[in-house]
C-alpha positions in Angstrom: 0.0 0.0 0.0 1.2 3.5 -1.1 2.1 6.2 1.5 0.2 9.8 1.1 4.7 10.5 0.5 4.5 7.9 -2.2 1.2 9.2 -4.0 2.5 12.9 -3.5 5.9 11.8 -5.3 4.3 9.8 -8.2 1.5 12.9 -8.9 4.2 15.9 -8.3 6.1 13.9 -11.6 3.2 13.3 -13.1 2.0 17.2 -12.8 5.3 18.1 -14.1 5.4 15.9 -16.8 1.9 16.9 -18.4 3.0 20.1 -18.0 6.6 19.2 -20.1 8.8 21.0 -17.3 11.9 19.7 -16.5 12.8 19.3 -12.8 14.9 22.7 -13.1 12.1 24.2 -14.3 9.9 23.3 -11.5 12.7 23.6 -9.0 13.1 27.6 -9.9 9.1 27.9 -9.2 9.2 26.0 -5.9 13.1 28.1 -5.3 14.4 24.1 -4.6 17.3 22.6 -5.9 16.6 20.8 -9.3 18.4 17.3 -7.0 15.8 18.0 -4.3 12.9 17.9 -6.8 14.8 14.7 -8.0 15.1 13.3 -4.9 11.2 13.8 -3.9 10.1 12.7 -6.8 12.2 9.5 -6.3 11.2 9.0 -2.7 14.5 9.5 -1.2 13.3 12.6 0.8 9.6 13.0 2.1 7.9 16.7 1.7 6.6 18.8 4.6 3.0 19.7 4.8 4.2 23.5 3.7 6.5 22.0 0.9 2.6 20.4 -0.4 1.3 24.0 -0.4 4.1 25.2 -2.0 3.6 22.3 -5.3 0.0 22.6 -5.1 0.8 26.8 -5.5 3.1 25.6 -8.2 0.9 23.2 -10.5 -2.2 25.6 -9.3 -4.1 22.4 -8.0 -5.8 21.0 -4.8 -4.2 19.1 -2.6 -6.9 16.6 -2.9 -5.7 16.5 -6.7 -1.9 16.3 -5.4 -2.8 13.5 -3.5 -5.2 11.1 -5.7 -4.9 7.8 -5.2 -3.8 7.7 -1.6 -6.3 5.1 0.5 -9.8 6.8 1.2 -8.9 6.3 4.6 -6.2 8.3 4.8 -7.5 11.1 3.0 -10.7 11.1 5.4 -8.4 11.3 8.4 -6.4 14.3 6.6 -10.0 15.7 6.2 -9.5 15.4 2.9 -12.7 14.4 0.3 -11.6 11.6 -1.8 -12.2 12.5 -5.4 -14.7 10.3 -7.2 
């Protein structure tokens, strides 16, 4: 079972990819290092709860968006409607 780190990871490359930015590119909106976008992406380093508001700022989505796919559960306990 995915972790609301994994899900976050797997969406913030797929935003970026529909988008056709390049992780320096979406580094220099978020001000991060193109290796730490890398490394979150890759699930070497977990993001913060303000490090989710700043790539939901970023790709201009939810956070529910941001974080489809995650168990129900979990989104219910972060008070979070799952999406249908």
């Amino acid at each position: 079972m995915p972790t609301i780190g994994d899900v976050a990871a797997a969406n913030m490359r797929a935003e970026r990819a529909r988008r056709r930015w390049t992780q320096a590119d979406l580094a220099q909106r978020l001000n991060w290092s193109p290796t730490k976008v890398g490394d979150v992406e890759q699930g070497r380093r977990k993001v913060s709860a303000d490090q989710l508001v700043e790539l939901c700022r970023a790709f201009g989505i939810p956070l529910r968006r941001l974080l489809d796919g995650a168990e129900p559960d979990d989104l219910i306990t972060l008070g979070i409607e799952p999406l249908p």
